[in-house]
N, C-alpha and C positions, 0 to 999 in steps of 0.2 A: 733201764732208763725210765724214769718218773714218767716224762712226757710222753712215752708211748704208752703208757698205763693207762693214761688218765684220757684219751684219745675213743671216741666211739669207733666202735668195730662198724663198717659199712654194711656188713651184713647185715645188721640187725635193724637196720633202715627200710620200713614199710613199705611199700609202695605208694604216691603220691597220689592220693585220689582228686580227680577234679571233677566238678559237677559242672560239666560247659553250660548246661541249658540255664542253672539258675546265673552261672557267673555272665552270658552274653544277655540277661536279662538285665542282668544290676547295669550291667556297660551301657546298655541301650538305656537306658530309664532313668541313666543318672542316679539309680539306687545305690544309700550310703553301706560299705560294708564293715563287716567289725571282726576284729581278731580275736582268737583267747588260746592262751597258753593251759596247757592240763599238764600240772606236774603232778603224774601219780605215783604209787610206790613200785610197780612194776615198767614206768614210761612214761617218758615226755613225748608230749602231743601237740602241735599247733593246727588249728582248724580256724578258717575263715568261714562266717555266715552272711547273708544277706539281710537288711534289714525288716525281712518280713522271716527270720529265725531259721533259714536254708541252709543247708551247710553245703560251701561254695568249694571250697579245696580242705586237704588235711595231710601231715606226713606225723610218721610216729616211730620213735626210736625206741628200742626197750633198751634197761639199762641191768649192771650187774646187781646180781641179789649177794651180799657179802652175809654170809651164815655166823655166826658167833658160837664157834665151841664149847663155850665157856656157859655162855646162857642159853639154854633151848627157848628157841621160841621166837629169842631177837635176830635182829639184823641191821645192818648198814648198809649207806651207798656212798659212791665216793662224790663228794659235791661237784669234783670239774669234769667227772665225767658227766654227773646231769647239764652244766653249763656248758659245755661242748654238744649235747645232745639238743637242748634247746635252742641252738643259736644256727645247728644242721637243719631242722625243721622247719625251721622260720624262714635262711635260705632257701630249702626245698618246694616250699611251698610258693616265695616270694617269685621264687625264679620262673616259675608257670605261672605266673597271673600277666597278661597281658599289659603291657607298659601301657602307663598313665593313671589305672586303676591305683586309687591311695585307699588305705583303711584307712577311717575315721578316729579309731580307739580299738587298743588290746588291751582285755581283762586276763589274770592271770587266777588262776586255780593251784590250791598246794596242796601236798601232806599235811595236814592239821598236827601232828603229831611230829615233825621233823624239827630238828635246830641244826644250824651251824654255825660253831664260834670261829674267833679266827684271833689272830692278835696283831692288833692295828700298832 
């Protein structure tokens, strides 16, 4: 089944760090906070920082390394499992932030070197 493939394994789900001192500081002080996504080639990462550059909470998923036979050296990943991993994070991390608190702006970080086509 496609769908169970392409599904993040929960194990591979980090454990959700929170930094309460900076995050009941931002709360209290009305400090703006800011999201960013880290899509790297071993894991998707979402971490919250504080506007004085704190990092307030973060969860991190690794994701599969697909080895290519054919060409030593390369590899792939499969796209919906990074978009199924990214969107757990963001959950994860959303879900432990104290209601009310809003991020201001998520920046997003990529592979420089990744593409994915699709046919529209």
């Amino acid at each position: 089944n496609k769908q169970q493939q392409t599904q993040p394994q929960t194990t591979n789900i980090m454990k959700v760090k929170i930094n309460t001192e900076a995050l009941l500081t931002s709360q209290t002080h009305k400090h703006k906070l800011v999201g960013s996504i880290d899509q790297g080639t071993s894991s998707s990462r979402f971490m919250i920082f504080s506007q004085t550059g704190i990092p307030v909470a973060s969860a991190q998923i690794e994701h599969t390394q697909i080895y290519l036979p054919n060409l030593p050296g390369w590899h792939e990943h499969d796209p919906l499992e990074i978009w199924h991993a990214v969107k757990a994070c963001v959950a994860a991390v959303m879900e432990d932030i104290p209601e009310g608190i809003q991020l201001e702006a998520i920046g997003i970080t990529n592979q420089r070197e990744t593409t994915i086509a699709w046919n529209s």
